[in-house]
C-alpha positions in Angstrom: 16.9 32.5 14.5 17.2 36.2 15.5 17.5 39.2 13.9 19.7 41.7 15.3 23.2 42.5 16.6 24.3 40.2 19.5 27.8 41.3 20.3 29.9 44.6 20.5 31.3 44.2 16.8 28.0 43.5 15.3 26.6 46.6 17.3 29.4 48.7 15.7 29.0 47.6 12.0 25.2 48.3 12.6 25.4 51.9 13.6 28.5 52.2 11.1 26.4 50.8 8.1 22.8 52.0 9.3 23.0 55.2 6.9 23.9 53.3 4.1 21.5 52.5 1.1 21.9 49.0 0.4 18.9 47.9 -1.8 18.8 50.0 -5.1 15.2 50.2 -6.0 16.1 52.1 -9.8 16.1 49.7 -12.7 18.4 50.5 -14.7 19.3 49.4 -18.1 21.7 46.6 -19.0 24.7 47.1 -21.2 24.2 43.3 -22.9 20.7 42.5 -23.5 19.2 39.3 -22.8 19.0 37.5 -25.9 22.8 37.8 -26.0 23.3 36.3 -23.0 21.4 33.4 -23.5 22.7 33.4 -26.6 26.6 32.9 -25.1 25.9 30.8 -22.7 24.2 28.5 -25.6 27.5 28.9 -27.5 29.5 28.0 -24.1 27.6 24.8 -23.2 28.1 23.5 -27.1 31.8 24.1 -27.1 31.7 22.1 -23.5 29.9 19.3 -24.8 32.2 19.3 -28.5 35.1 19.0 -26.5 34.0 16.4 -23.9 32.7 14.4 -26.9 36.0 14.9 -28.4 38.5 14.1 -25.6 35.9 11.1 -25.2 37.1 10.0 -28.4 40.9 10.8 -28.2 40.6 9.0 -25.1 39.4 5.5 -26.8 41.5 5.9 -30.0 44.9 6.6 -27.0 43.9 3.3 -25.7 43.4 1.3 -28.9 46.7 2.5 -29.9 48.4 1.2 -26.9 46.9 -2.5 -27.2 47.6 -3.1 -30.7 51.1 -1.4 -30.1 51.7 -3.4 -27.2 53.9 -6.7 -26.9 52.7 -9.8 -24.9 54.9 -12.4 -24.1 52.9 -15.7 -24.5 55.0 -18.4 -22.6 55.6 -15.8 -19.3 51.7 -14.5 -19.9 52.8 -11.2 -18.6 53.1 -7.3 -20.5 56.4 -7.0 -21.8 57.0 -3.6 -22.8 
């Protein structure tokens, strides 16, 4: 793989963009520190797992509702509803 402009439009945004600064080498300081952000994304992944556990659960007590609620008709042995 080559490195380098290989058509007319690429040779354009080269010389447009070669003045530009595009790597910042300064290290500047970050408004939220790290701690806090790992924090977060702790807090994030918990709630995702409480609520897949919990619609895991609604999910199960939906469909035992619906089979004790449901009506069978015993000579036809099909759903009657």
């Amino acid at each position: 793989m080559a490195i380098g402009a290989k058509d007319r439009i690429d040779k354009l945004l080269v010389q447009k963009y070669s003045d530009k600064q595009v790597d910042k080498h300064e290290v500047e300081e970050s408004a939220i520190s790290a701690d806090d952000v790992m924090k977060i994304m702790n807090y994030v992944s918990t709630n995702t797992m409480t609520q897949m556990k919990l619609s895991r659960r609604l999910s199960i007590a939906c469909y035992a509702i619906n089979a004790m609620s449901a009506n069978y008709d015993k000579n036809a042995r099909r759903f009657v509803s």
